[in-house]
N, C-alpha and C positions, 0 to 999 in steps of 0.2 A: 259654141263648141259642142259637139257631138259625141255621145257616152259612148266609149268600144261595148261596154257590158253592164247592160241591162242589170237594175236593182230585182232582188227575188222576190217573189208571190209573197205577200202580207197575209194571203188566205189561204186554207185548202179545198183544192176543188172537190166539189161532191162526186162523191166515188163510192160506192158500194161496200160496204165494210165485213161483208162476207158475201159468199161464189153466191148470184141470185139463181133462184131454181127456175128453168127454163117456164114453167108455166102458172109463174104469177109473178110480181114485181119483188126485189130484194126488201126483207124485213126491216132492215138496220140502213141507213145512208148518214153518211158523216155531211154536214150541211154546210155548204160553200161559203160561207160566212166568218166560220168559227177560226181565229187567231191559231198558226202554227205553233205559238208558245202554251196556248191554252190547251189545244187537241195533244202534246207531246207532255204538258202535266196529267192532264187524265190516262192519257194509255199507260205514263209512267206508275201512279196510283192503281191503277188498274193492276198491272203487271205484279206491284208490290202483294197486292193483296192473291194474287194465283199463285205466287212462287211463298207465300205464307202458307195457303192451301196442300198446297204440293209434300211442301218438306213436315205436315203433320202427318200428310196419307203417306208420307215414305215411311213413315215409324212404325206401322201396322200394317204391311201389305199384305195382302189375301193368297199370293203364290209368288215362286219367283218372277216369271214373267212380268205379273203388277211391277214387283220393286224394280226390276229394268228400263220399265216403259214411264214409272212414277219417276225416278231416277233424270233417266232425258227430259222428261220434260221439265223439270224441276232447272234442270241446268240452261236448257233453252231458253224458260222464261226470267233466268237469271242476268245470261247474256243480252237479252233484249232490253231489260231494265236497264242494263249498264250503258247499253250504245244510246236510248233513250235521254239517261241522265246526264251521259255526255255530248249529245245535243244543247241540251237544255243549257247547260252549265254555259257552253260556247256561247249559244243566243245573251245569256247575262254577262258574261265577259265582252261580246262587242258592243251590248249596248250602254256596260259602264265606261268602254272608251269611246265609243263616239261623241 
């Protein structure tokens, strides 16, 4: 019997983790190896610890400008953690039913 739809990638392909500068190779590469549950806990720690960052430098910002700019980003890396977390969460609820 023949699958209609393909089981999903168990890895992440290595892909460049920031824009590479035309004239030398990318600093940073996420390695084709590493588990989507393991790369989606670190970016989520990750994320934890800049949106910690964030919300101390909103309490002192140096002009308004800063607090606008601290402000968005604060919230953007808030959202990112959250859609992160609920990845993650999904990946543990199919694998305690399967």
């Amino acid at each position: 019997m023949k699958k209609i739809v393909p089981d999903p990638p168990t890895a992440l392909l290595g892909e460049p983790s920031v824009d590479p500068c035309i004239e030398h190779s990318p600093f940073f590469l996420v390695r084709a190896d590493i588990p989507e549950e393991d790369a989606l806990m670190h970016a989520s720690l990750l994320l934890r610890g800049i949106f910690d960052t964030l919300q101390k430098a909103c309490l002192h910002p140096e002009d308004s400008t800063s607090k606008v700019l601290l402000w968005v980003s604060l919230h953007s890396t808030e959202l990112a953690k959250v859609l992160v977390d609920a990845v993650l969460d999904g990946m543990g609820n199919r694998k305690a039913t399967a």
